[in-house]
PAMARMI-70624 format. One record per residue (C-alpha): residue in three letters; y, z, x. Coordinates in steps of 0.001 Angstrom, whole numbers, plus 500000, padded with zeros to 6 digits. Example, Ala and Ser with C-alpha at 12.3 -4.5 7.8 and 13.67 -1.06 7.14 Angstrom:
PAMARMI-70624
ALA495500507800512300
SER498940507140513670
***
This chain:
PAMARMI-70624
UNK881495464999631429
UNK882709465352627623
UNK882962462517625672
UNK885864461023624059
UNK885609459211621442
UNK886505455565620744
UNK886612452528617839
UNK887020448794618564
UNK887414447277615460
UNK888104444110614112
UNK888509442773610439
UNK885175441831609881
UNK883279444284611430
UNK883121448036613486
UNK881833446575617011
UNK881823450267618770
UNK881979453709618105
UNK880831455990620050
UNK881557458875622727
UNK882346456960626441
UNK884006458386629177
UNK886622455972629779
UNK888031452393628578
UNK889796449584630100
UNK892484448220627880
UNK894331445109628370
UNK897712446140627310
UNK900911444154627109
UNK902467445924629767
UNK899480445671632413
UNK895551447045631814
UNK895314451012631310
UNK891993453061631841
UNK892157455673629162
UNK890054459127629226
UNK889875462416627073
UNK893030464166627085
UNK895259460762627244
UNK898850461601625961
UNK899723460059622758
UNK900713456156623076
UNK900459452876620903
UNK900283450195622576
UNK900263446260622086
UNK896760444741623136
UNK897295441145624775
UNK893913438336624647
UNK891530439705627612
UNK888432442103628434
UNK887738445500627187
UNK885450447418629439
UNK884108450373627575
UNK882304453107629875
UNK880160455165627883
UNK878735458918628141
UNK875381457524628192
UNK874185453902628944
UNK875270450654630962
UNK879231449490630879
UNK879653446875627706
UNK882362444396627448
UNK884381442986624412
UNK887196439981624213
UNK889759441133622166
UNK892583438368621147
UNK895500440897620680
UNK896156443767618713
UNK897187447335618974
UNK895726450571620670
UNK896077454239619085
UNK895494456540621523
UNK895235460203621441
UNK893896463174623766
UNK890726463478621453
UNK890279459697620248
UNK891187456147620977
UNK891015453292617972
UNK891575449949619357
UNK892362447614616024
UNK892116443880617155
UNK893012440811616079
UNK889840439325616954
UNK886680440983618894
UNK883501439815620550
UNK880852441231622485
UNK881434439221626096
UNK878370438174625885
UNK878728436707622524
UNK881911434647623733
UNK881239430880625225
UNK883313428714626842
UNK883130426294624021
UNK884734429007621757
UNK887416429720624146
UNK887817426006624215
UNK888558425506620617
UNK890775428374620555
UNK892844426743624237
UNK893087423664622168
UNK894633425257618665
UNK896880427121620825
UNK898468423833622898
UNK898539422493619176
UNK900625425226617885
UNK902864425132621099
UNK903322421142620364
UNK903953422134617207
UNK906665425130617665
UNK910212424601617338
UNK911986428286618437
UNK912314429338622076
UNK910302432868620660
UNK907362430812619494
UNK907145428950621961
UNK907410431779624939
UNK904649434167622694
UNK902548430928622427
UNK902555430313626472
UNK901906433748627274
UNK899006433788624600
UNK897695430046626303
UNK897545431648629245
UNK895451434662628577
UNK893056432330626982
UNK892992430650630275
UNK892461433789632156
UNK889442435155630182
UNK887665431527629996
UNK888355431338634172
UNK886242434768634069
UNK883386433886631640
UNK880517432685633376
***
């Protein structure tokens, strides 16, 4: 199968690129598997698990804490707001980031805020309920 070739990166660092066969996004509107010859889309990235299949080797796994997707038939660049390897994620770290969250909900004050913050809690919840 041809490769297709795909980024994940974050602002401190390039975690991936390389030629894979397909990735799992979690996007806003629901996850999306995206292959070679994808039509054009951007799309928002919510908090969860990137599964990246490549042409050669084992499936890897990133968290991603938002951002946005640019996806096109030859390439896909996935720039997010924050990015681990899964297996560099703990349940500690999700922990701390759970607990600024409820802060900044305690804190808000508009009816947006607050409904972006709850949704954003609750993918936090999600992908600590799935790390081991």
């Amino acid at each position: 199968m041809a490769g297709y070739k795909f980024d994940l990166v974050s602002p401190e660092r390039l975690l991936i690129s390389q030629e894979v066969e397909s990735i799992v996004i979690p996007g806003a509107e629901g996850e999306m598997t995206v292959m070679a010859n994808h039509a054009p889309v951007m799309a928002t990235v919510k908090p969860g698990v990137v599964t990246v299949k490549p042409v050669s080797g084992a499936e890897q796994k990133f968290v991603v804490f938002g951002g946005f997707a640019d996806i096109l038939p030859d390439v896909c660049t996935l720039l997010a707001e924050a990015a681990l390897p899964l297996g560099d994620v703990s349940k500690d770290e999700l922990d701390r980031r759970i607990q600024a969250a409820k802060s900044e909900l305690a804190e808000a004050t508009g009816d947006d805020d607050k409904t972006k913050l709850e949704s954003f809690l609750n993918h936090l919840t999600a992908i600590h309920d799935d790390i081991r």
